[in-house]
C-alpha positions as CSV (number, residue, x, y, z in Angstrom):
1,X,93.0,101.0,7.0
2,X,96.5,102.3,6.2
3,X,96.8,106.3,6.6
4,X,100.0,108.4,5.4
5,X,100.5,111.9,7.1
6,X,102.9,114.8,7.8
7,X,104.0,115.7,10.9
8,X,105.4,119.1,11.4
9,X,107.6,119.6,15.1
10,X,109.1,123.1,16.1
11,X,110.6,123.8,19.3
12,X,109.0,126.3,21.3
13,X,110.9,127.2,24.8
14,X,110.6,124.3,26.7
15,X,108.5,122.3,24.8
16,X,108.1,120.7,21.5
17,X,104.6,121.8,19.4
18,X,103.3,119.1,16.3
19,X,100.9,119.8,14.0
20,X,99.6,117.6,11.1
21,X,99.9,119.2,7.7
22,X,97.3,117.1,6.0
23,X,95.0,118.2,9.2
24,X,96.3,121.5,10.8
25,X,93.5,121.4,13.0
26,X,95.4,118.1,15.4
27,X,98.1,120.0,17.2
28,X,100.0,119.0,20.1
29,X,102.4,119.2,22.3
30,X,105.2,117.6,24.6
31,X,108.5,118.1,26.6
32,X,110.0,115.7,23.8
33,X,110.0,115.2,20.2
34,X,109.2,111.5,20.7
35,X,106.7,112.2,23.4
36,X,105.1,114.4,21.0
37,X,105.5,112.2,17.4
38,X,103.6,109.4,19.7
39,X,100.8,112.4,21.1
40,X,100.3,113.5,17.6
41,X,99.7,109.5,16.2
42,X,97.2,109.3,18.9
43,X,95.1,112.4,17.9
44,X,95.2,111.6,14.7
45,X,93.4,108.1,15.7
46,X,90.9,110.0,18.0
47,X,90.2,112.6,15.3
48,X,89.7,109.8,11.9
49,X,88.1,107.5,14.7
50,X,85.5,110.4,15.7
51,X,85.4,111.9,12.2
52,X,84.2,108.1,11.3
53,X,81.6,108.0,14.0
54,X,79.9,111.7,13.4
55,X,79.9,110.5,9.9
56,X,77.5,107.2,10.6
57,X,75.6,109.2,12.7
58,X,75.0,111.8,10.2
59,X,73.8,109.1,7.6
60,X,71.7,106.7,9.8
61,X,69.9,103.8,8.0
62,X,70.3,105.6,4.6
63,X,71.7,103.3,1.5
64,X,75.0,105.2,0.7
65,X,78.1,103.3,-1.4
66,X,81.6,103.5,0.3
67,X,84.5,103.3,-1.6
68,X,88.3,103.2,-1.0
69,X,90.8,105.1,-3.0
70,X,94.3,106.2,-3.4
71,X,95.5,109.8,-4.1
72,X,98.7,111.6,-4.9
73,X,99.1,115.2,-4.5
């Protein structure tokens, strides 16, 4: 499944600080930009991987329909 988001980087001291504006909750941060763009791809994996899980989980055996959509905001 293909996912677009936006990654927002600000230096703070030393380090460099992303966030993901779609999910302000996944933050991290690195000694580098790149260190952190590549941290930040990974969290967001972790995060839609365990959001996915919890989700089945939550739902069991029950009949639900799943459907894949697009939307521009």
């Amino acid at each position: 499944m293909h996912y677009q988001f936006t990654g927002v980087f600000r230096q703070v001291g030393s380090v460099w600080v992303g966030t993901v504006e779609e999910m302000p909750h996944v933050t991290c941060q690195a000694a580098s930009l790149e260190e952190t763009r590549e941290m930040l791809k990974g969290a967001i994996r972790e995060t839609v991987r365990g959001n996915r899980t919890e989700l089945l989980r939550q739902i069991g055996s029950t009949s639900v329909i799943r459907e894949n959509f697009e939307l521009s905001v």
